[in-house]
Structures are given as structure tokens and as C-alpha cells.
C-alpha positions as CSV (number, residue, x, y, z in Angstrom):
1,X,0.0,0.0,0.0
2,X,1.8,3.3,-0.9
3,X,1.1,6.8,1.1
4,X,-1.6,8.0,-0.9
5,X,-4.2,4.9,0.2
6,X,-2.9,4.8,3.7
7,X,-3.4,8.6,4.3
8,X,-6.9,8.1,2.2
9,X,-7.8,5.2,4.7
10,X,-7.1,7.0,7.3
11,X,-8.9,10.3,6.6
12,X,-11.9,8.5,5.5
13,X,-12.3,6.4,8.8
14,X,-12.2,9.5,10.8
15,X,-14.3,11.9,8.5
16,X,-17.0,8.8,8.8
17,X,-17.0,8.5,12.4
18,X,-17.3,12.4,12.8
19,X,-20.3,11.6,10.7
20,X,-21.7,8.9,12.6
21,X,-21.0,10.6,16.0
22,X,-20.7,14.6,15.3
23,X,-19.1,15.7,18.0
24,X,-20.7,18.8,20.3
25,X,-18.3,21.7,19.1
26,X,-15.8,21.3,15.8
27,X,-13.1,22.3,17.4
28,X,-9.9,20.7,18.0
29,X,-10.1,19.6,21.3
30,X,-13.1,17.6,20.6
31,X,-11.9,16.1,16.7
32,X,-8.7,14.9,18.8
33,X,-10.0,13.2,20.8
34,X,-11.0,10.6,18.9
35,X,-9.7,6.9,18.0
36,X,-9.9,7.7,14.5
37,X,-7.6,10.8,14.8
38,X,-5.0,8.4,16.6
39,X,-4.8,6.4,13.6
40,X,-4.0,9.5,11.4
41,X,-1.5,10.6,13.8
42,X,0.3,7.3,13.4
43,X,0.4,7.7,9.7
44,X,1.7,11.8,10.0
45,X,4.5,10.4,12.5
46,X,5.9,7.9,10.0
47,X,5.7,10.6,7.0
48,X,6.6,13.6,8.5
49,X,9.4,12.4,11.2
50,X,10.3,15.4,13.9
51,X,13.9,15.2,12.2
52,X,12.4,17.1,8.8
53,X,9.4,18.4,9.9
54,X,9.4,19.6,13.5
55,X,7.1,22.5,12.9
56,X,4.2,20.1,12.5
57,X,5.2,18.6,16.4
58,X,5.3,20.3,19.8
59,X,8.2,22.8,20.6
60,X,9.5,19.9,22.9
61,X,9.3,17.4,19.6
62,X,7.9,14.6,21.5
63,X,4.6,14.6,19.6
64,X,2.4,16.1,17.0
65,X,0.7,19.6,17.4
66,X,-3.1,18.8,17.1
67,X,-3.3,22.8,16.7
68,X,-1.1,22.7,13.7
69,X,-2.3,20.0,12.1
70,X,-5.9,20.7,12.5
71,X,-7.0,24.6,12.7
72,X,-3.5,26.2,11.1
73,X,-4.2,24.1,8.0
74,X,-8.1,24.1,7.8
75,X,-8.6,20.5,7.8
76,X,-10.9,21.1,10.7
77,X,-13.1,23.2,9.0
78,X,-12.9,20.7,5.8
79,X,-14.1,18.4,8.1
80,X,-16.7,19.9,9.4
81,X,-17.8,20.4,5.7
82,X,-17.6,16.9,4.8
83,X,-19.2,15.6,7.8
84,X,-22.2,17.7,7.2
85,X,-23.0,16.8,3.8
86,X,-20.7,18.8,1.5
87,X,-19.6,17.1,-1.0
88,X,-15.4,16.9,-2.1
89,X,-13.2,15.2,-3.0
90,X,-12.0,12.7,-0.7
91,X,-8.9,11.9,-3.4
92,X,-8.5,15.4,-3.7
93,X,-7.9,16.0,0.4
94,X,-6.1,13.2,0.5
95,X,-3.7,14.2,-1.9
96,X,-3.0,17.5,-0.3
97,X,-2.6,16.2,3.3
98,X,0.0,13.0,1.2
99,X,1.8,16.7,0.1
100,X,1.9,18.3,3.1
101,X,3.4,15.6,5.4
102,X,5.8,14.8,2.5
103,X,6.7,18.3,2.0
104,X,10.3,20.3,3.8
105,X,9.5,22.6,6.2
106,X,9.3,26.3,4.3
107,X,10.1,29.4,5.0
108,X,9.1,32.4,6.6
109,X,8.2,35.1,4.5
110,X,5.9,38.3,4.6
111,X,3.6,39.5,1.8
112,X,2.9,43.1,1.6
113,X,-0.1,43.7,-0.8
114,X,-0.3,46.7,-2.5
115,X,-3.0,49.1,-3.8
116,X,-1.3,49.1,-7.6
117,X,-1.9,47.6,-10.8
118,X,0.8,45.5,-12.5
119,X,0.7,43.3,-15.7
120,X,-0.2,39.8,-15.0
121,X,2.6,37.5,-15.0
122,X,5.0,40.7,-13.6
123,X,7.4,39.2,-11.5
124,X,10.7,41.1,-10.5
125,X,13.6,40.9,-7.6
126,X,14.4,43.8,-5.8
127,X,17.3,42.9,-3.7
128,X,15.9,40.9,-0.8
129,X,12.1,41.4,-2.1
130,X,10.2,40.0,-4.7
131,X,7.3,42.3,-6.6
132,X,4.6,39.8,-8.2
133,X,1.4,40.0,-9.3
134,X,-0.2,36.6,-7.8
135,X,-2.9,34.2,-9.4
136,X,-5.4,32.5,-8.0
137,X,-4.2,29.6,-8.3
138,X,-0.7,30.4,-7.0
139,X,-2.5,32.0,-3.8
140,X,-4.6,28.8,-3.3
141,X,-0.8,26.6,-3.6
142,X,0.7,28.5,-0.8
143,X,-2.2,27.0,1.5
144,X,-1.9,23.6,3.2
145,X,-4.2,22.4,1.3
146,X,-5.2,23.9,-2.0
147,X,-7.7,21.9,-3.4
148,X,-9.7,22.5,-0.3
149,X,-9.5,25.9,-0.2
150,X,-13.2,26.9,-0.9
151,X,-14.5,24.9,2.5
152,X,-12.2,27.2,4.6
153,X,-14.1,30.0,5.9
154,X,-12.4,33.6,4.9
155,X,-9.8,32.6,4.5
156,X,-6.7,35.6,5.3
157,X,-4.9,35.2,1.7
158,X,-8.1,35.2,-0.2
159,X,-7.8,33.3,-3.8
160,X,-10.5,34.0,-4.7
161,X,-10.7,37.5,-3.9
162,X,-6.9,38.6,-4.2
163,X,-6.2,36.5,-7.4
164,X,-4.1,38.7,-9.5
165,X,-3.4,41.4,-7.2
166,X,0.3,43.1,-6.8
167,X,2.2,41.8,-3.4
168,X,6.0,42.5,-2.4
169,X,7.5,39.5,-0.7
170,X,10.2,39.3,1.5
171,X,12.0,36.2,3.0
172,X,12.6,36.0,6.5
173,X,15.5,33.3,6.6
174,X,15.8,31.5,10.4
175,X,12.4,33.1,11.5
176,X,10.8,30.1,13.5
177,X,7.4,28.5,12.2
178,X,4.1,29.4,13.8
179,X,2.8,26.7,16.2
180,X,-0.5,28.4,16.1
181,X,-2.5,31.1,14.8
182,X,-1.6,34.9,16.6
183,X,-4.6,36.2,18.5
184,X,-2.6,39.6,18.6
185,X,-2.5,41.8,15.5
186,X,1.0,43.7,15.0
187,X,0.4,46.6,16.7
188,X,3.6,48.5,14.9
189,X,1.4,51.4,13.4
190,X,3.4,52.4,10.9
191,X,5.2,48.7,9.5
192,X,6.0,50.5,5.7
193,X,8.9,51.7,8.0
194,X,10.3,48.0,7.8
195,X,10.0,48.0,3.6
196,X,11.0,51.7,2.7
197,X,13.8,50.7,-0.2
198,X,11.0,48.8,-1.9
199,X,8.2,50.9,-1.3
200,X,10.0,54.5,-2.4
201,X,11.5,53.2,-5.6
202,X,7.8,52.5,-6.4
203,X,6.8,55.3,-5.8
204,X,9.8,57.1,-7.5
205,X,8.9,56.0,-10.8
206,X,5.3,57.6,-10.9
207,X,5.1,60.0,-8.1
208,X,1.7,61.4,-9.6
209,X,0.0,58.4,-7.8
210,X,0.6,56.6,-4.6
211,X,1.7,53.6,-3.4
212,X,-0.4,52.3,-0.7
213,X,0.4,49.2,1.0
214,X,-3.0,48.1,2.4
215,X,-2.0,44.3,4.5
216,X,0.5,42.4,5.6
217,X,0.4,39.0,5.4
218,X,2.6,36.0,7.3
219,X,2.8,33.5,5.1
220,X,4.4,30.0,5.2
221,X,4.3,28.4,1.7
222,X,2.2,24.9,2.1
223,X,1.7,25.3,5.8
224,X,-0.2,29.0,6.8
225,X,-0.9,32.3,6.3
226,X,-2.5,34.7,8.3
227,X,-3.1,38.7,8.4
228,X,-0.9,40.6,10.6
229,X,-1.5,44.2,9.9
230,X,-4.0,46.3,7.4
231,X,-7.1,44.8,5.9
232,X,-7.3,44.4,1.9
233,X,-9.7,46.7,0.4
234,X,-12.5,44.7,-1.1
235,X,-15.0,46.1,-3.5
236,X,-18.6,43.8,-4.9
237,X,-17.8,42.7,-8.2
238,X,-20.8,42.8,-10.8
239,X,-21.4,41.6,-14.2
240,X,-22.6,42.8,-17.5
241,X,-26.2,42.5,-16.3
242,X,-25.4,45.0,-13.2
243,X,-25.7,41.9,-11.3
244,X,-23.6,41.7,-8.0
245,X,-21.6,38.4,-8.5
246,X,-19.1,38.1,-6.2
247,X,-16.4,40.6,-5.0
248,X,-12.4,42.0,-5.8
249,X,-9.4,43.4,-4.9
250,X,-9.6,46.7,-6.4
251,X,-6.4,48.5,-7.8
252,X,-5.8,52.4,-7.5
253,X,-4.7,54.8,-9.7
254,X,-0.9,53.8,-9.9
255,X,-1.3,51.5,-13.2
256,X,1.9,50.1,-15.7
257,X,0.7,48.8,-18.9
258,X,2.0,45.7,-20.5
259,X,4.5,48.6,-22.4
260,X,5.8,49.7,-19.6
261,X,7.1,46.6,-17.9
262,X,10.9,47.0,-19.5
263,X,11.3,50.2,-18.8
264,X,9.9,50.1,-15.0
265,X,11.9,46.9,-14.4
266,X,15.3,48.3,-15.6
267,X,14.4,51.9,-13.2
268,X,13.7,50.1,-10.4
269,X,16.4,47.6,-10.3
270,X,18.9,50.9,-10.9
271,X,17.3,53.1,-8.1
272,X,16.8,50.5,-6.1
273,X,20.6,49.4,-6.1
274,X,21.6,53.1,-5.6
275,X,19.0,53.2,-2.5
276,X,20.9,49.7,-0.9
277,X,24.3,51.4,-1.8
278,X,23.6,54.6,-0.7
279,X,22.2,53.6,2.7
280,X,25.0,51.3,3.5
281,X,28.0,53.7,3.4
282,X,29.7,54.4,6.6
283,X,32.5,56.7,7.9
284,X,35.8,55.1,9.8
285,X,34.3,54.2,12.5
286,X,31.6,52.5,11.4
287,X,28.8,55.1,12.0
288,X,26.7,55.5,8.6
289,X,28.0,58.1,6.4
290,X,25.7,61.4,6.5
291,X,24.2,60.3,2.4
292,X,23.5,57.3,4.6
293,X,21.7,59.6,7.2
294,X,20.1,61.9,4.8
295,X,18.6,59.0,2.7
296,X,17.3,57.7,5.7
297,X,15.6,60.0,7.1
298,X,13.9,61.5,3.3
299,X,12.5,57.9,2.7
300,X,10.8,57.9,6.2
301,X,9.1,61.3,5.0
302,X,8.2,60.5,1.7
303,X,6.8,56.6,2.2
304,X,4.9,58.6,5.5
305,X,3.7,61.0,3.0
306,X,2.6,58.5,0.5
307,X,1.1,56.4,2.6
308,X,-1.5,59.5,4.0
309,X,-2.1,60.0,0.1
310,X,-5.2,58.0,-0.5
311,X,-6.5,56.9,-4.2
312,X,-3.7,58.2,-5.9
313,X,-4.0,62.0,-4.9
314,X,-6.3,62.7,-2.4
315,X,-5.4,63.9,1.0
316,X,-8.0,64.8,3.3
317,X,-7.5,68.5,4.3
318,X,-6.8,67.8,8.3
319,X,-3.8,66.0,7.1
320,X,-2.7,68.2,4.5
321,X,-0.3,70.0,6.3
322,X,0.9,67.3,8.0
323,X,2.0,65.9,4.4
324,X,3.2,69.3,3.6
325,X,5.6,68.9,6.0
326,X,6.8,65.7,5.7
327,X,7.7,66.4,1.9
328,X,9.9,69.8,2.8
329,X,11.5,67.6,6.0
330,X,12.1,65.6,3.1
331,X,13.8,67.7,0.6
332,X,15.5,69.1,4.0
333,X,17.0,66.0,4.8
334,X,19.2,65.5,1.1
335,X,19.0,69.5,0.3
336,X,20.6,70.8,3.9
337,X,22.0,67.8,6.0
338,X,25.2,69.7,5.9
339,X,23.7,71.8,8.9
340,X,25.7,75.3,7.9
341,X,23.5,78.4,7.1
342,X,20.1,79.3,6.6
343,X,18.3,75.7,6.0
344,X,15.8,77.6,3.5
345,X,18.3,79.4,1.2
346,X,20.0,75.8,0.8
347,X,17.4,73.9,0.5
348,X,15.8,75.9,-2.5
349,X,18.9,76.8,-4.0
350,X,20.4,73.2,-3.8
351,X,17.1,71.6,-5.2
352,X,17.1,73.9,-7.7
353,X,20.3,73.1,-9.1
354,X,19.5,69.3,-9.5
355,X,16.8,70.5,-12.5
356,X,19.3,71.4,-15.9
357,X,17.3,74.1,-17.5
358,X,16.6,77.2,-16.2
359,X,12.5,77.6,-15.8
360,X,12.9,74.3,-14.1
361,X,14.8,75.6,-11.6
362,X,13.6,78.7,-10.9
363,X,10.2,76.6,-10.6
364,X,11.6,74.2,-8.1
365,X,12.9,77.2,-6.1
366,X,10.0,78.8,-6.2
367,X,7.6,76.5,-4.9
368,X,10.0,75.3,-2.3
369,X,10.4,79.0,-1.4
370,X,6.6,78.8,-0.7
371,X,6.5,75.4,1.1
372,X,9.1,76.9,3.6
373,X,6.3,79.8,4.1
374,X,3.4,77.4,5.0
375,X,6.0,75.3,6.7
376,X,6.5,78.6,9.2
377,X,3.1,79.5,9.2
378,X,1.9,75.7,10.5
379,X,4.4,75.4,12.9
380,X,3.8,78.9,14.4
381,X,0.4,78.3,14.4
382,X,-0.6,81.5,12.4
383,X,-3.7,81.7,10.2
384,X,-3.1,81.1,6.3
385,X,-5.2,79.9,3.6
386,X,-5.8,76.3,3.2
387,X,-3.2,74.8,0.8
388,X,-5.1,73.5,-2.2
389,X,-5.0,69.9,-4.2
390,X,-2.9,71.5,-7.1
391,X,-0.4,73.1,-4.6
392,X,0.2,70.0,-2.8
393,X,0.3,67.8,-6.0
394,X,3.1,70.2,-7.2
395,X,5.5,70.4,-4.0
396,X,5.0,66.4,-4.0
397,X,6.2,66.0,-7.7
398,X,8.9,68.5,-6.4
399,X,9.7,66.6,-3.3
400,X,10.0,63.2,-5.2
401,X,11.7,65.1,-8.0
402,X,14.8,66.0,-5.6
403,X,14.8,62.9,-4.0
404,X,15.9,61.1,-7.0
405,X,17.8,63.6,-8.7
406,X,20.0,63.8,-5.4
407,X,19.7,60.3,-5.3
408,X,21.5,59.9,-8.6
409,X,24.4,62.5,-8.1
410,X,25.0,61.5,-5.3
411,X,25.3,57.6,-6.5
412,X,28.0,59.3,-8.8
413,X,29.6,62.2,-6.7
414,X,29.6,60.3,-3.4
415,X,29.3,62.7,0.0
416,X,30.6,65.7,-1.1
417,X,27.6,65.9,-3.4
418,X,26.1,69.4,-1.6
419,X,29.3,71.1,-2.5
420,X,29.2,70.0,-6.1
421,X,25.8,71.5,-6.1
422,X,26.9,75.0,-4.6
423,X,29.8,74.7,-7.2
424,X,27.3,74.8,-10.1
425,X,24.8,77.7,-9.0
426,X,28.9,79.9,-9.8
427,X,31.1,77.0,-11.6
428,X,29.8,76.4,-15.8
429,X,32.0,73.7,-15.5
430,X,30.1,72.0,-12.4
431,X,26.9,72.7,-13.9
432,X,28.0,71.1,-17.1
433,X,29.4,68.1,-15.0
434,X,26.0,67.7,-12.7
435,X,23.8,67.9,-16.0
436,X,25.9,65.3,-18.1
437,X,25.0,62.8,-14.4
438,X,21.6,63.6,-14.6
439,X,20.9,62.9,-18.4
440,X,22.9,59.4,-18.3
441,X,20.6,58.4,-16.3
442,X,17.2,59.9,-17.0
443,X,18.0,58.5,-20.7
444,X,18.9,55.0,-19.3
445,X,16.1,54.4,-17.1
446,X,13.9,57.5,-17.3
447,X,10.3,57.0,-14.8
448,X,7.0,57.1,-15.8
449,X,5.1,60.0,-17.5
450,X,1.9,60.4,-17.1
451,X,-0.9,62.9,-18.9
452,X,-1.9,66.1,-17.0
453,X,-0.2,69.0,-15.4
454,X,2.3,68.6,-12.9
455,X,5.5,70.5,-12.0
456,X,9.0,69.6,-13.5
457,X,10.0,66.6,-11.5
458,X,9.5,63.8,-14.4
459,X,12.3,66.5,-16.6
460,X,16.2,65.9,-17.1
């Protein structure tokens, strides 16, 4: 008798005593407890020994975790389906549960699913993450047991629902396995912080429209996965007739067509390096290097900022100055880090010269100039007018604008990069140097462009 008809034996003599006898509460206290679940336990043991798959067993090793086994995979809710008339297929469960016990214990990863719309079939490293847009059928594989996945009650990764959508994976190597599913949410309200490299070069390439991660999932391919922070935003889905049908994971605004896939797959993998290399510089004595410092502290402001940015643009107006903020703190952090001198004057001068032609920069300056003046204003608390949608949108496409244009030179002109800029607003020769930077790379791996007004950011 080979595996598959001794797990099938097995399964089908307990699922038909839970029939004959249903037990007071599905739950697994009571499903444990019976004979029948002995047997299966005998036939796990033998196919799944504690030596390759000690996740499935106590955290002593001496015997199986009923918890595991039953509520972290579903099968206790599969057989509460089957034992109350729903038909499946018993070859089908039994083939899943054969793959399960069979299988090496996975890793830890998280899933981060975002609020943007990617090609199907996308599917791109970024360092240590992975960007994908995920099937349905690729969702239902990373549960225990896949075939069985429309008897599980909501479940967290959704097939059904998230088929298709974007998610950013990370691996979490040496993380331990989860014995049981967490009661506690993470409580860390702001977890982007953990995923900024990822999440800014993103947003870099289209900074007309946000990225918005909405949940984050802890997923063990084959074994669990469970919501830790976030909820996906789910719309009903209706058909032709206006009927409602069933529902989805809508996307926002931030859309790549099929097109576009080259191009943002060659900017992100160069602005994403520069972001890793960047942030890992350090001085002699092993402090990180003040690029390091000034990177650092910019992504936390602009990702914050994004993430407050809801459906693309929209920010609601108690916020708004708030995410004003942020985006000069931002433009603060690469423009001024030096810490000599009026912040302001550097800041709008230095920005300024990362744009090459001349009614760019006296754009950027400009509107930076009147930033700083809101800035003041909100943190004095004096009256002003509220800042409006197009004023906002504008110092955002600024903010991002500097970012990446500091970013780049500073990739090429390593820390002394704020004195290269004050070179050029005097030195032809500077300027020519800064501008010949900035156009390798904007006709390499130029961002996205997308219709409508919006300041000069997207410009070499």
C-alpha cells in the first residue's frame, strides 16, 4: 500500500466517524479526541518524522501539534464540511494532506499587498524582495491544502478574492514557524517603516500616484498564512447585467501597462541598487555616512507621505499640512544635512540646481520657497489659507523630483555631493558636470510619465 491509500484510509475512517458521531463543538479539542484521529496521527508520525518536519510537532518534539495539524491548516473546518454533507473530494484532500506531510519545512516570508496595478505574470527581484502580481491559483498553492481551499471560511490570503493582485514578498530566513494562529495583530502602526527601499523606488517612478500598502500577510508556503497588519480593500464585483456576483481586490490609480514593464523593471532595479548602496555607506568608525543619514531620514518622510495619500492624490484637508511637511522635512534632509547656514536658502537653491534648465529651476525654487512659508506659518500656528490639491500635488512632484535627482548624483559624486551642487549655481563647468550625471541616467532608465499638469520633477 503506498502513502496516498494509507493517508486516504485513514482520513476516510475518521471523517466517517465524525459523521456517525458529530461531536458537540468542531473544534480541535473535541476532533482529537477521537480513536480515529490516533490512527492519522500514526500515519503523519511515519511521513513527516520530527527530524524534517518539527514545525508540525510540539516545541519539545515529542509529539504532533493537534493545533497545527488541525486549525492552522483548515482540515478542521474541511471536516466539518464533509461531515455535514458537503460534497469533495475525498482523493482530492487526500492528496493534499499526502503533500503536506511529505513536504520540507518552508520558510518564513511576509507578503505586503499593494494598492497598484501591475501586468499579469509581472514578476521582479528587488534585492531581498520579490514584486509579483499573484494568481489565483498560485495563492490557493501556498495554503496547506489547496484543493480544499473553498470549504475554509475567509480565508486571510483570499484566492478568490486577491487573485491577480500586486504583493511585495520578503523572506525572512531562520524566523521560527508558527505553532499556532496569533490572536494579537502587530500593533507597529506604521510597518512600511520595515519595507522603505522597496516601497520608495515605487513610488519614484510615478510619483503622480501613490503607493499604498493596504496588509500584511505572514505566510508560510504549504503550511499558513494569516493577516498581521492592514485589511485588503475589497469592492462587490458585478457583471454585464449590473448583477452583483461576487467581490475583488480593487487597484488604484498607480497602473503600468503591458508597455511599460521593460522600462519600469530596468528603473527600479537601478534606483533600487543606488537606494541599498547609498544607505549602506559608513565613515571610519563605522557610523553611517551622513548620504546614509540623509537617505534615511527622506524615505521615512516620503513613504509617511505616500502612505497619507489615499487613491492616488487625495489627502483629506486635516492632514494636509501634515504631508506638507513631511515632503519639505524631506527635501530638507538631502538639500541641507550639511547643517551650515540658513536651512531655507539651501534647500531651494540646492534643489534647484538638480533641475538642468533654467525655468525648471527657478520653478523648483519657487515653490519650495513657498513650502518653507506654509512650513512657518503651520508650525507657528498662524492663520493662512488652506493649501489647495494642485499646490500640494506640485510640491509632491517636487519633493519626489529631488529625492531622485540627489539620489542619482549622489550615487556618482559620493558625500561631497552638496558642495558640487553650490559649485554649479557659480562653476559652468560644475553645472555642465551635474547635468551630463543627470541625463545618463534619465536616458537610461527615465520614470513614468503620465498625462496632466504637474511640476517639473519627471524632466532631465
Amino acid at each position: 500500500m503506498n502513502e496516498h491509500e494509507t493517508v486516504r484510509g485513514v482520513l476516510q475512517a475518521w471523517l466517517d466517524d465524525l459523521r456517525q458521531q458529530p461531536p458537540r463543538e468542531w473544534s480541535v479539542t473535541e476532533l482529537s479526541r477521537r480513536a480515529a484521529w490516533d490512527q492519522v496521527r500514526t500515519v503523519v508520525a511515519g511521513l513527516a518524522p520530527v527530524s524534517r518536519r518539527p514545525d508540525l510537532y510540539g516545541k519539545d518534539g515529542s509529539a504532533l501539534d493537534d493545533e497545527v495539524l488541525l486549525a492552522m491548516t483548515g482540515l478542521e473546518q474541511v471536516a466539518e464540511a464533509a461531515a455535514t454533507g458537503t460534497l469533495m473530494s475525498l482523493d482530492d484532500l487526500t492528496a493534499d494532506f499526502t503533500a503536506l506531510c511529505m513536504a520540507a519545512a518552508p520558510e518564513a516570508q511576509t507578503w505586503i499587498l499593494l494598492d497598484i496595478d501591475l501586468p499579469r505574470g509581472t514578476d521582479l527581484a528587488l534585492g531581498e524582495y520579490r514584486l509579483q502580481t499573484v494568481s489565483a491559483t498560485s495563492l490557493a498553492q501556498l495554503m496547506p491544502l489547496p484543493s480544499m481551499h473553498r470549504f475554509i471560511r475567509n480565508p486571510d490570503l483570499d484566492p478568490d478574492t486577491l487573485g491577480g493582485s500586486t504583493f511585495l514578498q520578503q523572506s525572512l530566513p531562520g524566523q521560527a514557524l508558527a505553532r499556532g494562529r496569533s490572536w494579537l495583530p502587530d500593533l507597529d502602526q506604521r510597518p512600511e517603516r520595515r519595507h522603505l527601499e522597496p516601497l520608495l523606488a515605487l513610488q519614484l517612478w510615478n510619483p503622480e500616484e501613490s503607493v499604498h500598502p493596504e496588509a500584511y500577510f505572514r505566510v508560510e508556503p504549504g503550511r499558513h498564512s494569516e493577516l498581521r497588519a492592514g485589511s485588503p480593500h475589497i469592492e462587490p464585483y458585478f457583471d454585464h447585467t449590473g448583477e452583483e456576483v461576487g467581490e475583488v481586490h480593487r487597484a488604484f490609480g498607480y497602473h503600468v501597462p503591458p508597455s511599460a514593464v521593460p522600462g519600469l523593471t530596468a528603473f527600479l532595479h537601478e534606483v533600487h541598487g543606488m537606494i541599498s548602496t547609498v544607505r549602506s555607506r559608513t565613515v571610519k568608525d563605522g557610523r553611517s555616512a551622513p548620504t546614509a543619514r540623509a537617505l534615511a531620514s527622506a524615505a521615512n518622510r516620503l513613504v509617511r507621505a505616500a502612505q497619507r495619500t489615499m487613491g492616488g492624490t487625495y489627502v483629506d484637508e486635516s492632514e494636509a499640512d501634515d504631508v506638507l511637511l513631511d515632503y519639505v522635512i524631506a527635501m530638507e534632509a538631502v538639500a541641507a544635512a550639511d547643517g551650515s547656514g540658513d536651512s531655507r536658502r539651501r534647500t531651494s537653491q540646492r534643489s534647484a540646481a538638480l533641475w538642468t534648465r533654467d525655468e525648471d529651476r527657478l520653478a523648483v525654487y519657487k515653490t519650495i520657497k513657498r513650502a518653507y512659508t506654509r512650513r512657518s506659518r503651520y508650525a507657528h500656528g498662524e492663520d493662512q489659507t488652506p493649501i489647495t490639491d494642485e499646490e500640494l500635488f506640485t510640491v509632491r512632484c517636487t519633493a519626489f523630483g529631488v529625492f531622485l535627482r540627489w539620489l542619482v548624483l549622489t550615487s556618482a559624486l559620493g558625500e561631497e555631493v552638496l558642495q558640487h551642487l553650490d559649485a554649479s549655481l557659480l562653476s559652468h563647468q560644475e553645472r555642465c558636470r551635474i547635468t551630463k550625471v543627470l541625463d545618463a541616467f534619465f536616458t537610461a532608465t527615465p520614470p513614468a510619465t503620465t498625462p496632466g499638469a504637474c511640476c517639473e520633477a519627471h524632466r532631465s
